[in-house]
N, C-alpha and C positions, 0 to 999 in steps of 0.2 A: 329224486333219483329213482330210477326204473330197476325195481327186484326181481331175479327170479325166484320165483316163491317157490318153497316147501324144504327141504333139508338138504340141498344139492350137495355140500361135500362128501356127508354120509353117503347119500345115492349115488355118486359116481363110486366112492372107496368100494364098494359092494358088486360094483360093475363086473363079470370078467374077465382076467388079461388074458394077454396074447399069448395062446403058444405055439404060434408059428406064424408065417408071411400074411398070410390072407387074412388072420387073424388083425395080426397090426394094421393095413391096409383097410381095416374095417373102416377107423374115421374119417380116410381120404376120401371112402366109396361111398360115407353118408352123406359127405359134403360133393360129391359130385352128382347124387342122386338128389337132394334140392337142385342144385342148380338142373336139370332136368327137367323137374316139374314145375321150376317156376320158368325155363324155356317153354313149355307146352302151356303154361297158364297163359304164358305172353301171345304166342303166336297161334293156337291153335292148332289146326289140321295143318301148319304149315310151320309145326315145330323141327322136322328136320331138314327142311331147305334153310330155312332162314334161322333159325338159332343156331348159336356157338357154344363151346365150353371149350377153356383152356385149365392145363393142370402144368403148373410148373414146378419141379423139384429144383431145389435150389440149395446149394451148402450142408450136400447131405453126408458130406466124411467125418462132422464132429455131429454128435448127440444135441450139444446142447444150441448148436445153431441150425439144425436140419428145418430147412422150411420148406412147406408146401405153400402153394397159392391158386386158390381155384376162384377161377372168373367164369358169368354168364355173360346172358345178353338176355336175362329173362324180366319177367315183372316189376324185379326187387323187393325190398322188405317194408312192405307198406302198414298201416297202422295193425292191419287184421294180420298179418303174418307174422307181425311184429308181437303184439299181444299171445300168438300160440309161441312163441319165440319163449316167450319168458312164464311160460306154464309148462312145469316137468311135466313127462308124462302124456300130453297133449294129443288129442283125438283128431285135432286139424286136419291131418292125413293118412286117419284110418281106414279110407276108402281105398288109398293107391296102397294098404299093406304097409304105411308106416305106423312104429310105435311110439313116438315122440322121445326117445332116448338117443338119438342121433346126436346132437350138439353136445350132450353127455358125453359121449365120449370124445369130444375134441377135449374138453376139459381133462379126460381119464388122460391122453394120448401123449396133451403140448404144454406146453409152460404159459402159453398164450393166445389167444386167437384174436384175430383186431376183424371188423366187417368194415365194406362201406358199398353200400348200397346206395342206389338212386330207383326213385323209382315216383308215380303221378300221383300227385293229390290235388289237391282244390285250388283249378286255377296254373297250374304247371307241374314244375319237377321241384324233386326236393333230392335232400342226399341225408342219410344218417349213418351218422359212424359211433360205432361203440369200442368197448375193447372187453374180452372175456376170458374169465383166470379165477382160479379157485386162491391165488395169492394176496388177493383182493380182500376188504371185507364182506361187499357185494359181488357176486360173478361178473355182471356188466357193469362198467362204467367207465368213464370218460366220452359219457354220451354226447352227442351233438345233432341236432337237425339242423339244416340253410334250406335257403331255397336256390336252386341253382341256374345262374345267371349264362347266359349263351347258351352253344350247342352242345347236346348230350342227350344221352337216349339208358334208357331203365338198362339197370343190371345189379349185378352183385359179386366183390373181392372177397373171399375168404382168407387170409393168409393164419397159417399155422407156423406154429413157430418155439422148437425149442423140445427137444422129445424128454417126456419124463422117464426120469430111473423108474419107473415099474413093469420090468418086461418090455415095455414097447422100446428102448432105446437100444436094447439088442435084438427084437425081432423086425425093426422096421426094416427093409431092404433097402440098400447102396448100390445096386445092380440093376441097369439099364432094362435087358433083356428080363430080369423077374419081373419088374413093376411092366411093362409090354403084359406078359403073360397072363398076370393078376389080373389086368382091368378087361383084357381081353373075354378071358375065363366069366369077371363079376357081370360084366355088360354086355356079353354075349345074347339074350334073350331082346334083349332092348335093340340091339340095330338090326337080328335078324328079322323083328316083326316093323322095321321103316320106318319107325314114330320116332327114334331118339334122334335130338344135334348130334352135327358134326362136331366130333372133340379131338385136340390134339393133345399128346401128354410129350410136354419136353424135360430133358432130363440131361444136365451138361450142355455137351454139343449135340447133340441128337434129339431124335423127337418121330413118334407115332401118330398117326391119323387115322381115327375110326371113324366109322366102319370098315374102312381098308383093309386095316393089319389085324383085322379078325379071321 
C-alpha cells in the first residue's frame, strides 16, 4: 500500500481555515494550478493552444455533496510526480513557487478526493486511480495501476467531494458570478502573460471561458 508519509492528519488540523471566499477557493485553485503545470509539462511552448482545463461544480446547495471536478489534458501522474504526490511538504515544485501543501488542503477542504490519471510509461499508457481522505487509515488508498487498452491520451480527474464542517462548508461559494470572479481575480497573471490553457469553469447551466471572461 502507498503512504503518505510524515504526520498528515496533524498537518492538515494546523492548516488555516477559511475566512472568506478566496480563502475557501484556495483548494479548487491548487488543484487547477497542477493541472497547469502539468498542461505545460505536456505540451511545452504550446501549452496554451493545445492544453485544456475543465472545472466543474456540481451539487453545490448541500455541504455535504458539493463536488468539484477538475480535468487536464496534461502529462498525468506518472511515477516521479507520483512519488512527490506522496511526500508532505515536497520540493518538486519549488521552482514554479509551489510549497507542496496543496493536496493538504483537499484533505483540509473535502470529505474525499478520488484521482485518475493516465499518463506514458514503458511501452504505452497506463491509468492510476487512487482515492484520498484523512477517514481512511492511510490518506491514499484503493490504489490501482492498468495499462490502458485502445485510444486515450495522458491527463488527470480530480474530483472533490463533500465539504468539511471546518469553516469551508460555509465559506465555499453557491454563486455563479463569485466563483467567475474568484478564478478570474486568482488567474488573472497566468492568461495575461499567454502561457496558460484554455479553461472553462461550468457551474449548473452556465459556464465561463478563459481567458475570455477576464
Amino acid at each position: 500500500m502507498t503512504q503518505l508519509r510524515g504526520d498528515v492528519a496533524n498537518r492538515v488540523r494546523r492548516l488555516p481555515k477559511p475566512s472568506n471566499t478566496a480563502d475557501a477557493l484556495q483548494p479548487v485553485f491548487e488543484a487547477v494550478s497542477n493541472g497547469m503545470h502539468a498542461v505545460q509539462d505536456q505540451f511545452g511552448d504550446d501549452a496554451s493552444r493545445r492544453g485544456s482545463i475543465q472545472v466543474d461544480f456540481q451539487n453545490i446547495r448541500d455541504p455535504s455533496t458539493y463536488t468539484v471536478v477538475v480535468t487536464d489534458n496534461g502529462i498525468g501522474l506518472e511515477d516521479e510526480r507520483f512519488r512527490a504526490f506522496c511526500t508532505t511538504d515536497t520540493p518538486f515544485k519549488i521552482a514554479r513557487g509551489g510549497k507542496g501543501v496543496g493536496r493538504l488542503l483537499w484533505l483540509d477542504a473535502f470529505a474525499l478526493v478520488k484521482v485518475d490519471s493516465i499518463y506514458a510509461g514503458d511501452g504505452g499508457l497506463y491509468r492510476r486511480k487512487f482515492d484520498f481522505s484523512l477517514s481512511s487509515d492511510e490518506p491514499i488508498f484503493n490504489e490501482t495501476i492498468s495499462r490502458v487498452e485502445g485510444t486515450a491520451e495522458p491527463g488527470t480527474s480530480i474530483t472533490l467531494t463533500g465539504l468539511r464542517s471546518n469553516s469551508y462548508s460555509a465559506k465555499m461559494p453557491v454563486q455563479f458570478a463569485v466563483i467567475q470572479k474568484h478564478f478570474a481575480s486568482h488567474f488573472l497573471a497566468d492568461f495575461l502573460l499567454g502561457k496558460a490553457p484554455g479553461m472553462t469553469i461550468a457551474f449548473e447551466d452556465r459556464d465561463a471561458r478563459f481567458p475570455q471572461a477576464v
